[in-house]
C-alpha positions, 0 to 999 in steps of 0.5 A: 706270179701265177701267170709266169711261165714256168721256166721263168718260174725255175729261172727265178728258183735258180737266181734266188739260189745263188744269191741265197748261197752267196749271202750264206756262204760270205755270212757264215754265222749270225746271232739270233736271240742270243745263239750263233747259228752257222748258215752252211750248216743251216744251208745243208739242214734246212735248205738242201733236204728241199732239192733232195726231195726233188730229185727224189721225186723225179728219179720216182717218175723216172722207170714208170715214165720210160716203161709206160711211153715206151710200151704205148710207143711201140705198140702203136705201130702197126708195121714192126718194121717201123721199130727195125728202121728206126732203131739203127736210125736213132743209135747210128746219130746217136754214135755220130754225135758222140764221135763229133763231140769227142773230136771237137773236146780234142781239137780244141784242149790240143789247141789251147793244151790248158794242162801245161800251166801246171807245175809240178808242186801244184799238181801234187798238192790238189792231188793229196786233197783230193785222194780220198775221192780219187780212191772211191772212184778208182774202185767203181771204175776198176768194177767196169774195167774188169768186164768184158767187150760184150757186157754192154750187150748182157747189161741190157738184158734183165733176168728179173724186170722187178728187180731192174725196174726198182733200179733207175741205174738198170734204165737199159733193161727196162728198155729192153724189156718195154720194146720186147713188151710192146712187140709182143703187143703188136704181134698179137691178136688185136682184140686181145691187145685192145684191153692191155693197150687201153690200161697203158694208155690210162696209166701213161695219162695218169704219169704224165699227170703226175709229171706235172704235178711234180714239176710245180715243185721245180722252181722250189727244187732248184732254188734248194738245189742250188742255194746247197751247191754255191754254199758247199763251193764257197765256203770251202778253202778260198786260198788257193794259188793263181796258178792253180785257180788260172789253169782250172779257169783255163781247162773249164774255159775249153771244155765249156766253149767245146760244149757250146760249140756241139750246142749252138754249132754241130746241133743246129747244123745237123737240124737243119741239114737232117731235120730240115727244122728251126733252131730257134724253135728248138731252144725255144722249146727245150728249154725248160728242159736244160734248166732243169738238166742245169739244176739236177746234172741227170739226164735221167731225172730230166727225163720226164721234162725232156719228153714233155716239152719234145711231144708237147712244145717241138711237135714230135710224135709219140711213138718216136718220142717214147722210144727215142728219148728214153734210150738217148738218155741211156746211151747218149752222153755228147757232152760227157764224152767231150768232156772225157777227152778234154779231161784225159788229155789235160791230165796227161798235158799236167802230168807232161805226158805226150799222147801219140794221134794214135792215143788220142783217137783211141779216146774218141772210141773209148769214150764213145764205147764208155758212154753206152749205158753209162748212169745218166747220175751225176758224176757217172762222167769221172767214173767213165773217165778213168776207164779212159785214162786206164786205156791210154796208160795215163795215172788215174790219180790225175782225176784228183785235178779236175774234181774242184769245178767237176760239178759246175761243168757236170751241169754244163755237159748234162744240158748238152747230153739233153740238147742232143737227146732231143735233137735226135729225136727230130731228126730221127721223127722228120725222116721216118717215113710216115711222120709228117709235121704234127704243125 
């Protein structure tokens, strides 16, 4: 067991989940010595508290991992104009992926308009089960709403870094004040930068160590993470209409098979194209880094994983890595943003409501606007989602029909939103000048 590499390890932990929250689930209860114990609520006691732990520790390594990288990435280079060139460079892919993703998700719910096979009994019922839910969302979101066209640009500028390096939803802040940090670093002299370079390099050596220790947990993270989710799933209401079940089949079918088409379609062809790199490496490399983002929905908490497996398994640099990563992670959300146009124009198709073309691109740049410094949390998707219905007019409380397979698609879109953080990060790191191929 000792031998097996670890994204075997965690595709074990992912298996043994499901089946363990199968198997509790379909039980339900059982006598032991006597007592009735309920395996759900044995699930969530015993069993979950494992993959909160995990989760936890991740999201602990989290600031410190993009603080330190980012500081030792940017103060390694010698020409400040390195960082000029880059930065565009990785923001204007980043802003052409998001357009492609949103546009395929368009595409592709017009096509097969999976909103229409609801009636309107139907729509009313999931909508009052749903209602608190929709409630507390539709009060975050309307916080965001409120804000002006720059407050995306005062967001990313900290008046205390304590206070947002203690945030993790503050990750644009930090940023900031890294980059700010390691450009003073250079601009220095550099027998005064020598000392404080050395004791981030020594603290980066120490987190990265640190991320390995906390990734042997992983297999156990997930196990519990998953066994909690299909029992939470499972062992709600089973009877639900065919209608029902056949439309949310149909709208998942489409906003999954856009995903795979940004995954194994667009990914590969801007790889090759930009990159000049093997999609087969590619996945090879990456993924561990998509289990986990599978398991933990959080492009954030896979943070840590994403950057070890791009510097250490996809022959990237540091220095393009530290910087290139950490702000994907922030401001790069393909697969939500798919799924915001699929979503938004399967709830104005449920509710029959026909959005003109003018409408509908209007979605590509709200929700493209909507995923700059959106939380890379889960469920930070449904909250940038009404934003988007809110633009186009369309009642927020159709939200309430997407939230039952919401958690198995926010799974599916974060692995995206990962897949496409490290394919920028190679092209970006190929056509930087002075990076040849580490191999």
């Amino acid at each position: 067991m000792n031998k097996l590499a670890l994204h075997w390890k965690i595709l074990i932990g992912m298996g043994l989940g499901i089946a363990v929250g199968l198997t509790m689930s379909f039980t339900g209860q059982i006598e032991l010595f006597g007592n009735t114990i309920d395996l759900t609520r044995f699930t969530a006691h015993w069993i979950k508290p494992f993959g909160d732990i995990f989760i936890k520790l991740l999201k602990l390594i989290a600031v410190p991992l993009v603080l330190v990288s980012l500081i030792n990435g940017v103060s390694s280079m010698s020409d400040i104009s390195k960082l000029s060139k880059m930065g565009p460079k990785t923001i204007g892919i980043y802003l052409l992926t998001t357009v492609i993703a949103v546009s395929i998700g368009l595409i592709f719910v017009n096509v097969f308009e999976p909103g229409k096979g609801f009636s309107e009994e139907t729509r009313n019922m999931f909508a009052d089960k749903f209602a608190s839910a929709v409630s507390s969302k539709q009060s975050v979101a309307a916080k965001v709403g409120d804000a002006g066209p720059l407050q995306a640009l005062l967001d990313m500028v900290p008046s205390n870094i304590f206070a947002s390096a203690s945030d993790n939803g503050s990750m644009l802040k930090v940023i900031f004040f890294a980059i700010l940090f390691g450009i003073a670093l250079v601009m220095i002299p550099k027998e005064k930068a020598a000392p404080v370079k050395a004791f981030f390099e020594g603290v980066d050596a120490v987190i990265l160590t640190m991320v390995n220790l906390i990734m042997l947990f992983a297999p156990f993270g997930v196990f519990a993470l998953l066994a909690s989710l299909i029992t939470d799933i499972a062992s709600g209401d089973p009877s639900k209409a065919a209608e029902l079940l056949m439309t949310l089949l149909q709208y998942s079918a489409v906003v999954v098979l856009g995903l795979a088409t940004m995954a194994f379609g667009i990914y590969p062809l801007l790889l090759k194209i930009i990159g000049k790199y093997s999609y087969s490496k590619f996945m090879k490399g990456i993924f561990p880094a998509q289990i986990m983002a599978f398991s933990t929905s959080s492009s954030a908490a896979t943070l840590p994983v994403t950057m070890k497996q791009v510097e250490e398994e996809l022959d990237v640099h540091e220095d393009t890595a530290s910087f290139v990563l950490p702000l994907g992670a922030t401001i790069n959300m393909d697969g939500t943003s798919l799924y915001q146009g699929v979503a938004a124009v399967f709830i104005a198709q449920a509710y029959g409501i026909d959005l003109s073309l003018g409408q509908q691109l209007s979605i590509v740049l709200t929700a493209t606007l909507a995923s700059i410094g959106s939380a890379a949390v889960p469920g930070a998707g449904v909250v940038m989602l009404i934003i988007v219905l809110g633009q186009l007019g369309l009642p927020t409380s159709g939200i309430a029909l997407i939230l039952a397979p919401d958690r198995i698609l926010d799974m599916c879109r974060t692995v995206v939103n990962v897949t496409g953080d490290a394919s920028v990060c190679i092209m970006v790191d190929r056509t930087t000048e002075g990076h040849a191929p580490l191999k």
